[in-house]
C-alpha positions in Angstrom: 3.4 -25.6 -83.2 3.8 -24.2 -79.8 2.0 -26.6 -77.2 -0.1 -24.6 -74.3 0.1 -26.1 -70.8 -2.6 -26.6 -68.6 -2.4 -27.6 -65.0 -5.7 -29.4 -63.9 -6.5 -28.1 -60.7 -9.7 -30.4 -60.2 -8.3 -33.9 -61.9 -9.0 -35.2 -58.1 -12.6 -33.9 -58.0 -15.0 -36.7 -58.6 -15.9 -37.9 -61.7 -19.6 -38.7 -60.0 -21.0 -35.1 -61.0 -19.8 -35.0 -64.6 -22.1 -37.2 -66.4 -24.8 -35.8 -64.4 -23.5 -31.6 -65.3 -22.8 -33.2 -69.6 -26.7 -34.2 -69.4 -28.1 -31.4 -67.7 -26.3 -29.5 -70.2 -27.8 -31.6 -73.2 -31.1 -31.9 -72.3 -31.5 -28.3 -71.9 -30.5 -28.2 -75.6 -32.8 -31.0 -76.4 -30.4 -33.6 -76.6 -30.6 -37.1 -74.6 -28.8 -39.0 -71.8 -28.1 -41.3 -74.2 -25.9 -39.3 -76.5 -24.2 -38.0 -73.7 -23.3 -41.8 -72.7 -22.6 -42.5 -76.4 -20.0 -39.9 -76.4 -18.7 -41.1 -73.4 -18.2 -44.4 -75.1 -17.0 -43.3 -78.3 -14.0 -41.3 -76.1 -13.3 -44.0 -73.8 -14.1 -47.2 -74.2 -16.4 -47.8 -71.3 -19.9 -49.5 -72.1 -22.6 -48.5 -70.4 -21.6 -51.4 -67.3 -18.3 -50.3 -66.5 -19.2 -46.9 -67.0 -21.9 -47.1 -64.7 -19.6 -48.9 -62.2 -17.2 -46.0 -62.2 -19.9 -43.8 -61.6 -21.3 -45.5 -58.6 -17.1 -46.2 -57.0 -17.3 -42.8 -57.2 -13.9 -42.3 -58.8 -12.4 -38.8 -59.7 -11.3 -37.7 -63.1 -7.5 -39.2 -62.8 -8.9 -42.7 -62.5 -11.7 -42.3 -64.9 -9.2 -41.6 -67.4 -6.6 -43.9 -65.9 -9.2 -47.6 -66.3 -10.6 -46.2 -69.5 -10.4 -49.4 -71.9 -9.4 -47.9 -75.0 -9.2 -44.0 -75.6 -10.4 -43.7 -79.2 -8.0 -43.6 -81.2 -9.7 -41.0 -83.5 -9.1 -38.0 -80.4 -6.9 -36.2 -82.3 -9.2 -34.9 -85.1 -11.2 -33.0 -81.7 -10.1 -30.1 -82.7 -11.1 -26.4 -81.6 -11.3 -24.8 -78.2 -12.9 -25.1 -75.1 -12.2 -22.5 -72.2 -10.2 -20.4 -73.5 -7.6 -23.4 -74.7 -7.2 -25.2 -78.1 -7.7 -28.8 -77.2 -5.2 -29.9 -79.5 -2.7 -28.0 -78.3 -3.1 -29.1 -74.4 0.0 -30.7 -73.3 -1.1 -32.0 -69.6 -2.6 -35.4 -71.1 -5.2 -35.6 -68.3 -6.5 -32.2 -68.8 -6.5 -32.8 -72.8 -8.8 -35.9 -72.3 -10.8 -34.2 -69.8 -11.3 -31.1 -72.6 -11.8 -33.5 -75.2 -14.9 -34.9 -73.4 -16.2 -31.5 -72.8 -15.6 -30.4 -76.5 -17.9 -33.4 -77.6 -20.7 -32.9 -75.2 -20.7 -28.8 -76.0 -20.8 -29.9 -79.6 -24.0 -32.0 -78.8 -25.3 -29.4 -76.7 -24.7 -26.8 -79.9 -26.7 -29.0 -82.2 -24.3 -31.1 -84.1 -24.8 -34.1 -85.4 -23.3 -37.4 -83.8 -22.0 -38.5 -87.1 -20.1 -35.5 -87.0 -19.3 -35.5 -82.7 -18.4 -39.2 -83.0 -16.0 -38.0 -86.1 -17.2 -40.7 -88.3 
C-alpha cells in the first residue's frame, strides 16, 4: 500500500476555534454540541474537564494531540477521505489524527449514527 504524505501547515494554529468550527458544522445539520464533544472523547481520551481545560490554555493542534490521554485505539477502522486524502493512508501522524477528528465530525454532520461514528 503506498502511504500519501501530508505536511500540516496549520498544526501550530490554535486548537481554541476547532471545537467551536466541528459544532457550527453539526448544528447546522441538526446535530448537538454534545456529539461533537463525544467524538472528541471517543478519539482522544479527554473528558469533558480536561478537554475543556485545553480549550481555555488555548493550546494549538500539536499539543492537543501531544496531552491526549489515550488515542482510541479503534482509529484505524476511520477509514475513507477527507480533503482530498485517504485518512488511512496519511503518514504525517499529526495530520492523520487531526483528519481523523474531522472525518468523525463530517460523518455526524452527514447524518450517521454514533454507533456507527464511534465504530462500535
Amino acid at each position: 500500500m503506498v502511504k500519501k504524505t501530508l505536511r500540516p501547515i496549520s498544526v501550530q494554529s490554535p486548537w481554541t476555534a476547532a471545537p467551536k468550527t466541528y459544532i457550527t458544522k453539526a448544528e447546522k445539520k441538526g446535530r448537538t454540541k454534545k456529539e461533537v464533544h463525544a467524538i472528541i472523547h471517543w478519539l482522544t481520551g479527554y473528558d469533558e474537564q480536561t478537554l475543556q481545560q485545553q480549550i481555555d490554555k488555548k493550546v494549538d493542534f500539536e499539543t492537543f494531540f501531544a496531552r491526549a490521554p489515550r488515542i482510541n485505539p479503534n482509529v484505524s477502522k476511520i477509514t475513507g477521505v477527507i480533503c482530498s486524502y485517504r485518512v488511512e493512508e496519511i503518514e504525517h501522524k499529526l495530520m492523520q489524527q487531526i483528519r481523523y477528528l474531522d472525518k468523525l465530525v463530517d460523518e455526524l454532520a452527514r447524518g450517521k449514527a454514533m454507533d456507527k461514528i464511534l465504530r462500535k
